[in-house]
N, C-alpha and C positions, 0 to 999 in steps of 0.2 A: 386630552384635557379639554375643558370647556371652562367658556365665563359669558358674565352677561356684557361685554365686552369687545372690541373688536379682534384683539388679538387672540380670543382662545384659549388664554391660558396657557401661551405659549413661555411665558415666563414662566411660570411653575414646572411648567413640565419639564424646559432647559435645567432649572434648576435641583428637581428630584432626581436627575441622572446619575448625579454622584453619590445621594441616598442610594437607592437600589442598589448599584453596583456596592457599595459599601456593605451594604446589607445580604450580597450574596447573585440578588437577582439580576438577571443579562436584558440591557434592556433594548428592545430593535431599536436601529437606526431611523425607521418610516413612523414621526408621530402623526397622531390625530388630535387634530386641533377645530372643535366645535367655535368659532365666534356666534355672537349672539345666541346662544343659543336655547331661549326660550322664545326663537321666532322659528328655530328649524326644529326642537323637537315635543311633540305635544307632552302631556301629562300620563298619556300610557305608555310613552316610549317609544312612537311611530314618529315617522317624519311629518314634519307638517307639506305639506299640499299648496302649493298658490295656484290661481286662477291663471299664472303662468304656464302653465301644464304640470302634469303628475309625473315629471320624471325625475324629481328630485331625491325619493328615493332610491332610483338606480345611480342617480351619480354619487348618492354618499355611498352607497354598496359597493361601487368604482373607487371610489377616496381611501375608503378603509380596508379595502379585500388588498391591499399594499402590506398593509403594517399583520394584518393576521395572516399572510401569506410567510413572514418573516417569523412571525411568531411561532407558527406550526412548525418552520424548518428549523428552528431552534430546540425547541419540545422535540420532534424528531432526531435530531441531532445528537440533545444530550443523551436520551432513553437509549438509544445506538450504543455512543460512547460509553456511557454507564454498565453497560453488559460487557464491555472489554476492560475496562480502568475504574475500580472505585474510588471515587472523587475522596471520600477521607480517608485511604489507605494513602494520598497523594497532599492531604493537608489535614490533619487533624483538627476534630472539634477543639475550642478553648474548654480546658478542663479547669481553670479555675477562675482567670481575668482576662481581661481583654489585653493588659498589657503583655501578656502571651507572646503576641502578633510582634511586639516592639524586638526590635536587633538588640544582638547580645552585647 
């Protein structure tokens, strides 16, 4: 998540967890959380640069190679599982309503 902000949009992203999951998708435990960040990323998508040194790029590449480390082994994971177990032979789609899902 990001915002122009100090926190990052760490409220938002706390809060879409339960979206997702609701929704199907798994979502890693390691977020990324941009604060201010139309000071750290320029308008083409690169990191912005200070006169501090240029290794801010490697440390966001360090910050976030956590959370797509976890990602991958998810993606990995399911694709795995999926060729032994199909996921809707084990939960079917809603074939009419959501209230489907609801106990009998």
């Amino acid at each position: 998540t990001y915002s122009a902000g100090q926190w990052g949009g760490t409220r938002a992203g706390v809060a879409l967890r339960t979206t997702l999951s609701e929704l199907g998708a798994l979502p890693v435990s390691a977020m990324i959380h941009i604060p201010k960040a139309q000071e750290v990323i320029n308008r083409d998508g690169s990191i912005v640069v200070t006169s501090e040194g240029n290794d801010e790029e490697e440390r966001w590449q360090k910050y976030c190679s956590r959370t797509f480390s976890q990602l991958e082994w998810w993606a990995v994971a399911a694709r795995n599982h999926r060729e032994v177990v199909d996921p809707f032979d084990e939960s079917p789609v809603f074939g009419k309503t959501p209230s489907q899902r609801n106990a009998p």
